[in-house]
C-alpha positions as CSV (number, residue, x, y, z in Angstrom):
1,X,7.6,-3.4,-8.5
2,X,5.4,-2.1,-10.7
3,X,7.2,-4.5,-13.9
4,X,6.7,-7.1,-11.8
5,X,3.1,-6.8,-11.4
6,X,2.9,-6.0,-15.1
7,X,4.7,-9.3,-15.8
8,X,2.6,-11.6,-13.8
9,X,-0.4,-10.0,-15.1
10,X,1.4,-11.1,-18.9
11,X,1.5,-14.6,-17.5
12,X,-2.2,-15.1,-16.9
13,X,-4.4,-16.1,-20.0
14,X,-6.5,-14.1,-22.2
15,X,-9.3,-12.3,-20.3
16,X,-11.3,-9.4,-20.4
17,X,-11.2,-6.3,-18.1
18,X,-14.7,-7.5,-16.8
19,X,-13.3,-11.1,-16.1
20,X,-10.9,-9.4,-14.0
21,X,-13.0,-7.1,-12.1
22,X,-15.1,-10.1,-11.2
23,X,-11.8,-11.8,-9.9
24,X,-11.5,-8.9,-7.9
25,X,-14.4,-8.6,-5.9
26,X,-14.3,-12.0,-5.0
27,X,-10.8,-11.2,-3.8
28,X,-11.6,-8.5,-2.0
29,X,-14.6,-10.6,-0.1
30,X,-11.6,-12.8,0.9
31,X,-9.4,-10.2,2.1
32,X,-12.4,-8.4,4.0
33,X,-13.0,-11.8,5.5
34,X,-9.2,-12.4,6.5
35,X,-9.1,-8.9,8.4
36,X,-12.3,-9.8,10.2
37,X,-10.3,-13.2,10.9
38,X,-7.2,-11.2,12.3
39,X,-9.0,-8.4,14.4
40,X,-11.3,-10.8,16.5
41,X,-15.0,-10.7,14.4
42,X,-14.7,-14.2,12.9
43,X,-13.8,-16.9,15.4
44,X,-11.9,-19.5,12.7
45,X,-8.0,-19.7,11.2
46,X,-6.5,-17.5,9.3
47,X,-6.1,-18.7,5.7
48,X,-3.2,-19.9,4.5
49,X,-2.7,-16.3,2.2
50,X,-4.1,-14.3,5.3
51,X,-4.1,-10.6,5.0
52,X,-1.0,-10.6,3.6
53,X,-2.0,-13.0,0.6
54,X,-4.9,-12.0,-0.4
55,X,-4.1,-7.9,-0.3
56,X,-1.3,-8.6,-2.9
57,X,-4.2,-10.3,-5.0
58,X,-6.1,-7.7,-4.8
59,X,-3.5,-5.3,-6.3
60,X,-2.7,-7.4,-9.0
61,X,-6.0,-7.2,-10.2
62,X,-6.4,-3.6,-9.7
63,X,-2.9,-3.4,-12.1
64,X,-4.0,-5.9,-14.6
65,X,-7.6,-3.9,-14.8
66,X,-5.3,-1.0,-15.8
67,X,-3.6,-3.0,-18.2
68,X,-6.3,-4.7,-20.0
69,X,-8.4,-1.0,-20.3
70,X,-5.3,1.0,-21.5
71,X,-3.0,-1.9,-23.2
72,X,1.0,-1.8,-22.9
73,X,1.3,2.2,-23.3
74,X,0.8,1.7,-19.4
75,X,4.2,3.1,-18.1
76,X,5.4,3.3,-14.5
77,X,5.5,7.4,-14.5
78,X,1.8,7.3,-15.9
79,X,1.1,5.3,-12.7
80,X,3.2,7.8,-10.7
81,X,1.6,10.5,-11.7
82,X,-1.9,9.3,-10.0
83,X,0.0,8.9,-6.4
């Protein structure tokens, strides 16, 4: 999974690790407001990446973070290691 991530994150066009946090707070605004959707606070629809959606978002820009600060020598037992 963790290749997969990595891959996407290869996909995306030059940025900075800043550029990426920023990408990442805003997704996490939209994933706080998605769970206040789904447990009742906010009275409107569910967007259409919900919870679901906009979680997975939200870890992809955690990885790419990780990526951009410490380059490709990012391996999948160096991320292991942290669990």
């Amino acid at each position: 999974m963790i290749e997969k991530i990595f891959a996407v994150s290869d996909r995306v066009k030059p940025r900075t690790a800043a550029e990426v946090m920023l990408q990442l707070m805003e997704e996490i605004g939209e994933l706080s407001t998605e769970v206040s959707i789904v447990q009742g606070f906010k009275n409107r629809q569910e967007g259409k990446d919900g919870v679901m959606g906009e979680g997975i978002d939200s870890i992809v820009c955690i990885f790419d973070v990780i990526r951009l600060v410490y380059g490709n020598s990012v391996t999948k037992e160096m991320l292991m290691s942290k669990l």
